[in-house]
LUMZABA-326846 format. One record per residue: z, x, y of N, C-alpha, C in turn; residue in three letters. Coordinates in nm, 4 decimals. Layout:
BEGIN
       n.z       n.x       n.y      ca.z      ca.x      ca.y       c.z       c.x       c.y  res
         Z         X         Y         Z         X         Y         Z         X         Y  ALA
...
//
This chain:
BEGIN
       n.z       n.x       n.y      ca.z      ca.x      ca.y       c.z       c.x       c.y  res
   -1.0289    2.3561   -3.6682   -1.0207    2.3084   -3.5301   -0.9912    2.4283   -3.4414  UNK
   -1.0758    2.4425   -3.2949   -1.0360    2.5694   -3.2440   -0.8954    2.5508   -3.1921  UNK
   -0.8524    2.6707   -3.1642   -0.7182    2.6494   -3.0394   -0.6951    2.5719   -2.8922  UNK
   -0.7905    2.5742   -2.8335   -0.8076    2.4720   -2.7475   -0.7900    2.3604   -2.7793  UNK
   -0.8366    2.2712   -2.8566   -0.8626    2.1577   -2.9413   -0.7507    2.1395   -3.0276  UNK
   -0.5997    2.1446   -2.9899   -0.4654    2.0963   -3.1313   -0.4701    1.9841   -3.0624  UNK
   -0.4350    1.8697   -3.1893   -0.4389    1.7565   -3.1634   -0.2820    1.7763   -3.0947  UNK
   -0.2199    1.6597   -2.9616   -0.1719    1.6011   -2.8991   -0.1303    1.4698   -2.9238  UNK
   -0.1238    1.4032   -3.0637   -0.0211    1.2928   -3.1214   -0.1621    1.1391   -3.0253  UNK
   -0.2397    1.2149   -2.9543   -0.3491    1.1168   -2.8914   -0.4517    1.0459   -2.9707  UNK
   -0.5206    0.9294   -3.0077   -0.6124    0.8832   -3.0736   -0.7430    0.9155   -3.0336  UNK
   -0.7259    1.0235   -2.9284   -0.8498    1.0404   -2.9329   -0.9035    1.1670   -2.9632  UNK
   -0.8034    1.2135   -3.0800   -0.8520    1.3461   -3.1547   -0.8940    1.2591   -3.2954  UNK
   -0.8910    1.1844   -3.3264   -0.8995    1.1077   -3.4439   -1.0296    1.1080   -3.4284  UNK
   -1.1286    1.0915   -3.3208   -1.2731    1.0297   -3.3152   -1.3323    1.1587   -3.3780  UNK
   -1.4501    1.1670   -3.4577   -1.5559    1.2314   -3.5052   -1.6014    1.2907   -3.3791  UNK
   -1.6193    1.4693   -3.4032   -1.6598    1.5357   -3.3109   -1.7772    1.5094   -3.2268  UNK
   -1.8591    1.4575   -3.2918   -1.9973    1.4142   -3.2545   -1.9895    1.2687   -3.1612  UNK
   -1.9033    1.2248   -3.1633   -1.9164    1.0847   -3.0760   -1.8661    1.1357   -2.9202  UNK
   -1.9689    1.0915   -2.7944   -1.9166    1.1072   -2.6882   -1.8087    0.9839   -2.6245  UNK
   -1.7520    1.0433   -2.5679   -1.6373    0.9621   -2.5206   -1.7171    0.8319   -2.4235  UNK
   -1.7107    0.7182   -2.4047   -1.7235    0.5966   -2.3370   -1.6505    0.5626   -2.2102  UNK
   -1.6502    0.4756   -2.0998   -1.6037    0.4229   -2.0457   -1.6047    0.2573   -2.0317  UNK
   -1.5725    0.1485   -2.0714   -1.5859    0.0602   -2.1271   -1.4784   -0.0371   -2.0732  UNK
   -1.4911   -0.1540   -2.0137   -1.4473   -0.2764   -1.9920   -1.3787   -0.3816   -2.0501  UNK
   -1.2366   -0.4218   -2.0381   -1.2126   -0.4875   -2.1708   -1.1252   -0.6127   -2.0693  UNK
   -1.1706   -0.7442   -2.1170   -1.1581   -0.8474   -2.0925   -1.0238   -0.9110   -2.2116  UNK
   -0.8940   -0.9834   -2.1725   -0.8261   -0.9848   -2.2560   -0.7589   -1.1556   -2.2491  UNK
   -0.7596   -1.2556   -2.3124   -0.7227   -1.3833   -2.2429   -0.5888   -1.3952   -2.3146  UNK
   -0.4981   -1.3957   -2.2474   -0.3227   -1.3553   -2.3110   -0.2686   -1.5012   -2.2479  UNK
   -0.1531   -1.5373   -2.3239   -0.0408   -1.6164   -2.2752    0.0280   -1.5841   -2.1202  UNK
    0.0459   -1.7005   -2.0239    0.1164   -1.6056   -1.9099    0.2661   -1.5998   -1.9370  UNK
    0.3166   -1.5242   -2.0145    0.4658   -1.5459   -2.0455    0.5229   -1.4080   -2.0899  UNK
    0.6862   -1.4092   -1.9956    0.7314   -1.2679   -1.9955    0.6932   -1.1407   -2.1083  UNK
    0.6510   -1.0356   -2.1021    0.7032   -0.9353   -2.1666    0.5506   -0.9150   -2.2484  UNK
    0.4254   -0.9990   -2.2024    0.2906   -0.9913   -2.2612    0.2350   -0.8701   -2.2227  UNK
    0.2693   -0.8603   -2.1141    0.1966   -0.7328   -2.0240    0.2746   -0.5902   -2.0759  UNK
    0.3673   -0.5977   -2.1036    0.4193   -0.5223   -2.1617    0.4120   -0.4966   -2.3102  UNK
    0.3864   -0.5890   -2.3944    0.3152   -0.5292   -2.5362    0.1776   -0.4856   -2.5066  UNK
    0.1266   -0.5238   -2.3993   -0.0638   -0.4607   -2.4370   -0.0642   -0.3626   -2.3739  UNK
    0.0258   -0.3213   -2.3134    0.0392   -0.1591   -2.2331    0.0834   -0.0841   -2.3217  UNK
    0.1950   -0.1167   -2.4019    0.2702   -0.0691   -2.4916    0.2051   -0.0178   -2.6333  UNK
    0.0833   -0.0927   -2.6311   -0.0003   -0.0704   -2.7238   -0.0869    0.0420   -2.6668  UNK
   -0.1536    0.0282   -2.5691   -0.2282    0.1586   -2.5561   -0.1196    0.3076   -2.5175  UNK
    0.0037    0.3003   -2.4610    0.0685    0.4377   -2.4483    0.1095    0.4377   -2.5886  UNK
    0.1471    0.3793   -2.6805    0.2134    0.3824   -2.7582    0.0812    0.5039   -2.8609  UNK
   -0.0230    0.4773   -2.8814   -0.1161    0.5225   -2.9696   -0.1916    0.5958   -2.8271  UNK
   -0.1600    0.6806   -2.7433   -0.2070    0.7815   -2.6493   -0.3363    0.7142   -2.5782  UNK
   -0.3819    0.5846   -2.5709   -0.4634    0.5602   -2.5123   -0.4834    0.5919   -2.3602  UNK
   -0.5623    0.6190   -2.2578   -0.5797    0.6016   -2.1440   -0.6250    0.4546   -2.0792  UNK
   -0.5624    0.3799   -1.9488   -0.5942    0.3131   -1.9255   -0.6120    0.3545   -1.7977  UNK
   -0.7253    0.3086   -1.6995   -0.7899    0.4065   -1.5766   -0.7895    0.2351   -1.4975  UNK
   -0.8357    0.1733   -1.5295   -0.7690    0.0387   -1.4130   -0.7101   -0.0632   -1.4959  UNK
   -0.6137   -0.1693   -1.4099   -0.5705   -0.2626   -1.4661   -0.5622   -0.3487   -1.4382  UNK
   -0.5851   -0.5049   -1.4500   -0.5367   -0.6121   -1.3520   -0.5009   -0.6982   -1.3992  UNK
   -0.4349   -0.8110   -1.3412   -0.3933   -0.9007   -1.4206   -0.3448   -1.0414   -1.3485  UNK
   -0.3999   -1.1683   -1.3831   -0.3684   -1.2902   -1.3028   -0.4148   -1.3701   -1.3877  UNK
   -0.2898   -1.5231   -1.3490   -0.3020   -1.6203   -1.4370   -0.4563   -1.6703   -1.3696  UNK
   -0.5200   -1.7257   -1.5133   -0.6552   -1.7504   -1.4516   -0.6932   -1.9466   -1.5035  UNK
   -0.6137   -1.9709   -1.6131   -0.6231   -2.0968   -1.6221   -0.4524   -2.1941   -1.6131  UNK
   -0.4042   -2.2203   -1.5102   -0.2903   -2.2752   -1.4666   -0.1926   -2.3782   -1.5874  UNK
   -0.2924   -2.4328   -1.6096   -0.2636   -2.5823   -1.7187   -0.2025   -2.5443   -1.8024  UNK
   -0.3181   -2.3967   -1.8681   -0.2715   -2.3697   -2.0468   -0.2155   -2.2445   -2.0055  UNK
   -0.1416   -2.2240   -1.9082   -0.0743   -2.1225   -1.8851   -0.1433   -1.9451   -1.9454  UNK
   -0.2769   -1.9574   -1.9256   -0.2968   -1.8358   -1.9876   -0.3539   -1.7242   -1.8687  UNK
   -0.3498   -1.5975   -1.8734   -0.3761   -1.5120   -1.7894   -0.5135   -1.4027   -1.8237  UNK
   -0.6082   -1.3564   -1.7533   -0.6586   -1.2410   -1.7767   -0.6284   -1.1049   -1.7930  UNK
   -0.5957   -1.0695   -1.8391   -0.6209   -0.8701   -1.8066   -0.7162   -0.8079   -1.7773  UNK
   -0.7783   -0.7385   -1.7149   -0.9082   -0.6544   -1.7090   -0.8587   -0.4919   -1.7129  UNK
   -0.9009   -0.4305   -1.8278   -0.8374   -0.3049   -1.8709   -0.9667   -0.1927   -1.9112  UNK
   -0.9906   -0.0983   -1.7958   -1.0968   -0.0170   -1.7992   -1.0228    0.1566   -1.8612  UNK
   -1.1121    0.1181   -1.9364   -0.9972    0.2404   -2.0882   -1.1512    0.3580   -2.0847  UNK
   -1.1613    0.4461   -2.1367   -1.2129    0.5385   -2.1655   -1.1933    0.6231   -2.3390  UNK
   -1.2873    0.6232   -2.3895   -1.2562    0.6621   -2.5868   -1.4709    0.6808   -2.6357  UNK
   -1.4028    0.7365   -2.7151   -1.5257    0.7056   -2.8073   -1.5548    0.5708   -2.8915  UNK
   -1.7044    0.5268   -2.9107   -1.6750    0.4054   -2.9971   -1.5801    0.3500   -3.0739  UNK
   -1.5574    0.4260   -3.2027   -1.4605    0.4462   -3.2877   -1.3383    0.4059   -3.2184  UNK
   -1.2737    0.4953   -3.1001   -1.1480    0.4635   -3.0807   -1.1209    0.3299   -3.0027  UNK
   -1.2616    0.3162   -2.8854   -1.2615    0.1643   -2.8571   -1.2899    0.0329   -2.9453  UNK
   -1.3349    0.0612   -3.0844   -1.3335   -0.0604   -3.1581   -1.2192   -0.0663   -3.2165  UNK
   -1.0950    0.0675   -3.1973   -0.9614    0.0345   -3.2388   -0.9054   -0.0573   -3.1783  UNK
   -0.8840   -0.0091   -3.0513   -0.8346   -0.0530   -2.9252   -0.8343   -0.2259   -2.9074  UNK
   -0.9840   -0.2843   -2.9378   -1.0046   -0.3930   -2.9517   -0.9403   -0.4835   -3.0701  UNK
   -0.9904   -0.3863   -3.2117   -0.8798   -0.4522   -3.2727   -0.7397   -0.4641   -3.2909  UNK
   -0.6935   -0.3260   -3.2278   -0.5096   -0.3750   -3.2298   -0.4576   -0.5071   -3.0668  UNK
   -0.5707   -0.4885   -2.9764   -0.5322   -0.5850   -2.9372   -0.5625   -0.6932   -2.9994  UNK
   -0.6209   -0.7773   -3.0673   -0.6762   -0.8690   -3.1192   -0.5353   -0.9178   -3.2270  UNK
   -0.4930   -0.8427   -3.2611   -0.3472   -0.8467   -3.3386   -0.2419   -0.8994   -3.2929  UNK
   -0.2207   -0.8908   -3.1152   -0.1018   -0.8851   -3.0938   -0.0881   -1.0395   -3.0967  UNK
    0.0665   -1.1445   -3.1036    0.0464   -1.2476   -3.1329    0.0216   -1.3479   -2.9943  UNK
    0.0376   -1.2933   -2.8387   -0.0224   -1.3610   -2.7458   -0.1625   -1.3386   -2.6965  UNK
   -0.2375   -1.2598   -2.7494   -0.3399   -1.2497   -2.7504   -0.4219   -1.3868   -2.8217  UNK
   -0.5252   -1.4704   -2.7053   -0.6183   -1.5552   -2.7480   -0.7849   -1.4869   -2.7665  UNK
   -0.7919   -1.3896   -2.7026   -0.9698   -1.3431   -2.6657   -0.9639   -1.2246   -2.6513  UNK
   -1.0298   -1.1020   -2.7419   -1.0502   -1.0170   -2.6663   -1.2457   -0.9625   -2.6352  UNK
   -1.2591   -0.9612   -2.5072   -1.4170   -0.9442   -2.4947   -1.4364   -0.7851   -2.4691  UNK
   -1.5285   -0.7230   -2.5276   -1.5576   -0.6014   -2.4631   -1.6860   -0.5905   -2.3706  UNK
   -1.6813   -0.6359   -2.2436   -1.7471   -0.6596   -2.1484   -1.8636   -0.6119   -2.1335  UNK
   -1.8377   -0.4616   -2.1691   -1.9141   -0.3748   -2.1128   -2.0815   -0.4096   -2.2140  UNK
   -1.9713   -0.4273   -2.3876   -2.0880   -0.4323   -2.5026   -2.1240   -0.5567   -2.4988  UNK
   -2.0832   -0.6590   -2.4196   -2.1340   -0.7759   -2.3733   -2.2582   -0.7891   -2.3048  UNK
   -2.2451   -0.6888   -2.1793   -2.3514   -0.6619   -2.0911   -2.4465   -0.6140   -2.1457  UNK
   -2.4343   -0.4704   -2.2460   -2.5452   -0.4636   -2.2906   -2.6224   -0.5144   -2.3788  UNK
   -2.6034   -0.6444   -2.4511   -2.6251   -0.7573   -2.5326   -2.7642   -0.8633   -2.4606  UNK
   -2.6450   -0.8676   -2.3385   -2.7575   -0.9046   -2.2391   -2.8581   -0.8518   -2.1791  UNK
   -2.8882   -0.7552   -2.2000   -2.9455   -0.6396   -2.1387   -2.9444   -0.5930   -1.9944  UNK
   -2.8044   -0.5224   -1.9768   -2.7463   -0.5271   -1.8327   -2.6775   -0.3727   -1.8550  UNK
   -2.7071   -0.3124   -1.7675   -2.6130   -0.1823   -1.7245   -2.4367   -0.2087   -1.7602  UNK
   -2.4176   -0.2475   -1.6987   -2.2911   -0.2980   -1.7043   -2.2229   -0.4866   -1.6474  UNK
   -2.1207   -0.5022   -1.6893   -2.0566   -0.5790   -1.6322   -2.0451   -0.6195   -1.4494  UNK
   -2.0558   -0.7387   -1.4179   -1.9966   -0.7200   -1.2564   -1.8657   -0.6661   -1.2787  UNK
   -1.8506   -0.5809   -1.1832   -1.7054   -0.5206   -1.1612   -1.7137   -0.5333   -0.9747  UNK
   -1.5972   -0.5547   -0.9379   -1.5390   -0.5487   -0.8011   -1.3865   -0.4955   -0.7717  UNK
   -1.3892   -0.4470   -0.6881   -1.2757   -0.4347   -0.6623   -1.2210   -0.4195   -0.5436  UNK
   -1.0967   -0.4204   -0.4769   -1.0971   -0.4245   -0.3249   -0.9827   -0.3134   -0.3229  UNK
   -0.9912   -0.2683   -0.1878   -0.9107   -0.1403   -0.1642   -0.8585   -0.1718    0.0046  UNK
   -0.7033   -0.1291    0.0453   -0.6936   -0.0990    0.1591   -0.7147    0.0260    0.2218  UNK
   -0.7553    0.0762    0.2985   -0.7474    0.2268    0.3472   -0.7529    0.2713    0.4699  UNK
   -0.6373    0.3308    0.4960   -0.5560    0.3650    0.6214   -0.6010    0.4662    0.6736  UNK
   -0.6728    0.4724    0.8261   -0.6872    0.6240    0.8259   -0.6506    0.6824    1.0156  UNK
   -0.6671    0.7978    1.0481   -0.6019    0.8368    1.1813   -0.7118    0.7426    1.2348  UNK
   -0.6873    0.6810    1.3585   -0.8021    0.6000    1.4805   -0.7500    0.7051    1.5804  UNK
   -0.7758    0.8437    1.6053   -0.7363    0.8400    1.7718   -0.8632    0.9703    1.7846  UNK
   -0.8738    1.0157    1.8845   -0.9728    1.1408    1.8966   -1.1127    1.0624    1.8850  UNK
   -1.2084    1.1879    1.8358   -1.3229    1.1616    1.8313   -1.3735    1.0619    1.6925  UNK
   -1.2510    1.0999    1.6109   -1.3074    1.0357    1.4898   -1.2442    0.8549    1.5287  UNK
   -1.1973    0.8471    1.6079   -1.2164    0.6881    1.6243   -1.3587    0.5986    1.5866  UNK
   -1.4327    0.6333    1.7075   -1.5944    0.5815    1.6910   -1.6363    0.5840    1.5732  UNK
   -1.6541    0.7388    1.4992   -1.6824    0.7540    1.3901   -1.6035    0.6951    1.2096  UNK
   -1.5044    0.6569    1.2323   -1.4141    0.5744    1.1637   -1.4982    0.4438    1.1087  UNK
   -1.4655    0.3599    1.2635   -1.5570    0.2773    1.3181   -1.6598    0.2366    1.2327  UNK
   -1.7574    0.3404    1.2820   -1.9495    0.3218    1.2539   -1.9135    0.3652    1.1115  UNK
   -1.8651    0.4486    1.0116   -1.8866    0.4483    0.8875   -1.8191    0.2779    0.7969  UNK
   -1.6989    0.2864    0.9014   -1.6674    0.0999    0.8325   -1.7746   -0.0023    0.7891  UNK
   -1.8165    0.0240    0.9622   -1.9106   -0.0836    0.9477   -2.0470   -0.0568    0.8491  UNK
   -2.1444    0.0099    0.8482   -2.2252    0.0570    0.7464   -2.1479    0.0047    0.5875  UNK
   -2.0210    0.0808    0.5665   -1.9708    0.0143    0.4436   -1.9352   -0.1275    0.4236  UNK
   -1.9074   -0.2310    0.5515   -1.8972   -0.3553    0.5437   -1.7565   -0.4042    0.5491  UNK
   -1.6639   -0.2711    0.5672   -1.5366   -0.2708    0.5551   -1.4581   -0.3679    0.6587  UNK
   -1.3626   -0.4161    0.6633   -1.3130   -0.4850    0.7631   -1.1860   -0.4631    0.8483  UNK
   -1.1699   -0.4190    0.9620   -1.0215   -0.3398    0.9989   -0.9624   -0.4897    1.0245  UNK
   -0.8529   -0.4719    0.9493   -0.7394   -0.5725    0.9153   -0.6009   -0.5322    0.9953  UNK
   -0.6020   -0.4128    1.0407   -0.4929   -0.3877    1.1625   -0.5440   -0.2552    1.2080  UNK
   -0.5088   -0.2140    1.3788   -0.5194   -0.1387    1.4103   -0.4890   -0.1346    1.5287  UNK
   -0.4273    0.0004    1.5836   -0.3736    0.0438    1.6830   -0.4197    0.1583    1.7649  UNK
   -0.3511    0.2699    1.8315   -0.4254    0.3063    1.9056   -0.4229    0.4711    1.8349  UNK
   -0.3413    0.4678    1.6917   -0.3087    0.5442    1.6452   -0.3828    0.5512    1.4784  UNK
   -0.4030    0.4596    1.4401   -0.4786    0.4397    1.3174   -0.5153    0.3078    1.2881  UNK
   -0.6003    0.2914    1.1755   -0.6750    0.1572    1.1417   -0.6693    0.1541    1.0254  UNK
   -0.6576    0.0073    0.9446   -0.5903   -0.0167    0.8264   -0.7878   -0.0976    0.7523  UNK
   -0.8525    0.0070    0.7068   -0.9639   -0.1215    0.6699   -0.9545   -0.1989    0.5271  UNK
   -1.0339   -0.2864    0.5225   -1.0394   -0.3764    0.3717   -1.1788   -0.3305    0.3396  UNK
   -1.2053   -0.3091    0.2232   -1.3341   -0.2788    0.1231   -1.2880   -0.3421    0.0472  UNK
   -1.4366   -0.4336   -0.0505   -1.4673   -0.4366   -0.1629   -1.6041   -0.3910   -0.1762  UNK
   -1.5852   -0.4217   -0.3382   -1.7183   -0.3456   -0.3565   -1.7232   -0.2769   -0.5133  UNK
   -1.8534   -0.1969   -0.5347   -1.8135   -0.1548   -0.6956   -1.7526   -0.0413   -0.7016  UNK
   -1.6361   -0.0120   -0.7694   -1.5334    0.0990   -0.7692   -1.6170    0.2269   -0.7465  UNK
   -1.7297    0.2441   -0.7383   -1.8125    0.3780   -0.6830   -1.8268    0.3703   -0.5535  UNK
   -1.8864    0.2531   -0.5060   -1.8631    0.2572   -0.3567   -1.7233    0.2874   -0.2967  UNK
   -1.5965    0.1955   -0.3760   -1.4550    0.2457   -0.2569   -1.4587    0.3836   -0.2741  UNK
   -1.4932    0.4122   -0.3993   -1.4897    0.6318   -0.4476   -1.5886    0.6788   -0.3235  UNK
   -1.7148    0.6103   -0.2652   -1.7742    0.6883   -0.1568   -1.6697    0.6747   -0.0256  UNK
   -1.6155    0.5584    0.0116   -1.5680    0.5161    0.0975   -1.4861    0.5863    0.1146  UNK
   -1.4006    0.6636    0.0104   -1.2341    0.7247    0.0752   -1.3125    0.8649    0.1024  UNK
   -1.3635    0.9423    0.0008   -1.4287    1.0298    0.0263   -1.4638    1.0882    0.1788  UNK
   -1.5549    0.9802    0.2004   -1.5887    0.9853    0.3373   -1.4901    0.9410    0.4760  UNK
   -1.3886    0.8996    0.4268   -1.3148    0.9015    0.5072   -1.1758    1.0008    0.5634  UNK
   -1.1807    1.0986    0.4382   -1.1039    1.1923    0.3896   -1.1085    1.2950    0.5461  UNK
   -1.2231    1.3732    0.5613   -1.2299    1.4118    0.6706   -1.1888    1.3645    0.7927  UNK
   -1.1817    1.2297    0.8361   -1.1139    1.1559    0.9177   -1.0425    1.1264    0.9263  UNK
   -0.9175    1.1746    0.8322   -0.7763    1.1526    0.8441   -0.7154    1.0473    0.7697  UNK
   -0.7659    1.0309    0.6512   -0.7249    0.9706    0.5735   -0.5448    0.9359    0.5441  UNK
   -0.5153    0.8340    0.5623   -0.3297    0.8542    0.5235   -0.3328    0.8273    0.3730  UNK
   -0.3486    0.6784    0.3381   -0.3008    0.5987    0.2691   -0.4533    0.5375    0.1969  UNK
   -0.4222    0.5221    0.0814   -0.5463    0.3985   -0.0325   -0.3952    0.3141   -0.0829  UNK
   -0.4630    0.1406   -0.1113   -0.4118    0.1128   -0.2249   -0.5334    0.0492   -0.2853  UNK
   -0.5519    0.0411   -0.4351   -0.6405   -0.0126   -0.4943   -0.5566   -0.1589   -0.5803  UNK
   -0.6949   -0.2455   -0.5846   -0.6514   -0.3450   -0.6696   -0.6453   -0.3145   -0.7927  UNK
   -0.7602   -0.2445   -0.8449   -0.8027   -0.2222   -0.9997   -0.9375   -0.3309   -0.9884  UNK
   -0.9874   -0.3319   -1.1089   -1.1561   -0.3867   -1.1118   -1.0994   -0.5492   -1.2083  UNK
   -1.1865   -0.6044   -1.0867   -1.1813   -0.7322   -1.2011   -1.3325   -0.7380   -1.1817  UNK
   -1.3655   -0.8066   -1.3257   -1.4965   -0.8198   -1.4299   -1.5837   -0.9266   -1.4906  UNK
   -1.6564   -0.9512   -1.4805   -1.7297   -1.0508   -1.5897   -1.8533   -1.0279   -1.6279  UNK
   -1.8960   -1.0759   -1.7286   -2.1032   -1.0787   -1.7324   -2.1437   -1.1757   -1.6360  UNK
   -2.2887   -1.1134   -1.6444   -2.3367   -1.2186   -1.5789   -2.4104   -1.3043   -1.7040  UNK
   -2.4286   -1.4564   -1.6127   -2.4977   -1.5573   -1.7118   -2.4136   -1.6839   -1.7232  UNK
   -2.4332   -1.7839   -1.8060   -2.3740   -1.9090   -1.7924   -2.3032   -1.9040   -1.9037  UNK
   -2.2703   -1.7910   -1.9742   -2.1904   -1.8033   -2.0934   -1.9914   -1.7723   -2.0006  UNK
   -1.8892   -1.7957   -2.0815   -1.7335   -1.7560   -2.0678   -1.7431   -1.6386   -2.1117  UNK
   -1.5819   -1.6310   -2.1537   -1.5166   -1.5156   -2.1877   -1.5521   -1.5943   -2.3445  UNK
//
């Protein structure tokens, strides 16, 4: 192994040199009850995983159970770990890998959305221009003063990535992101 390359206690020195790393969608149908969210996190820091978005809401009320939507990054190998140690844990009911869902169906990817607030200076010239790039993006100013404007985006997490971008020059303050929530398309569930 060169010097650059010492493993870091991470699972993702474990993967075969030859496999490129993934970005991949993972759909999770859990119990809504204390301390769940905290074993499936616990599971990916625990074994060095990366998790790059996260979300989480009860999605069926009755049977008290909740979604996760957990956009991880690995090579095959380490994402068919991933899947199976969640699949282990004992509030775990479902785990889908979205992404290998989609392409089943023969789909690029999963719907993904996500919504973002983003705050930026309103005063000067870049007011107008604030403005006219909102609108083009579809964004919606949800407060604003004579000093800055608070807009709403959704959209697919590449678009809010164009959106701040471009707003960066204009005085960007503040982002908050939701994280991506997910599904296939088609008449099938989770």
């Amino acid at each position: 192994m060169s010097a650059h390359l010492q493993p870091t206690g991470s699972a993702y020195f474990i993967a075969k040199e030859t496999e490129l790393a993934e970005t991949h969608t993972l759909s999770v149908l859990v119990d809504n009850e204390p301390g769940v969210l905290a074993r499936v996190i616990g599971l990916f820091s625990g074994r060095g995983y990366n998790i790059e978005s996260l979300t989480v809401s009860e999605t069926e009320h009755e049977a008290h159970l909740s979604r996760i939507t957990i956009v991880t990054r690995g090579t095959p190998h380490v994402l068919e770990q991933i899947k199976n140690q969640l699949e282990r844990l004992v509030p775990v009911h479902r785990v889908v890998d979205l992404t290998v869902r989609a392409a089943g169906l023969g789909h690029d990817r999963p719907i993904e959305r996500e919504l973002a607030l983003v705050k930026v200076h309103g005063s000067g010239e870049h007011r107008v221009e604030a403005l006219r790039l909102a609108d083009a993006f579809r964004a919606s100013v949800i407060d604003a003063n004579i000093e800055h404007f608070v807009f709403e985006i959704t959209g697919k997490p590449s678009k809010i990535e164009q959106f701040i971008a471009i707003m960066k020059p204009l005085g960007l303050i503040e982002v908050c992101r939701t994280g991506i929530a997910a599904m296939n398309r088609g008449p099938q569930g989770m």
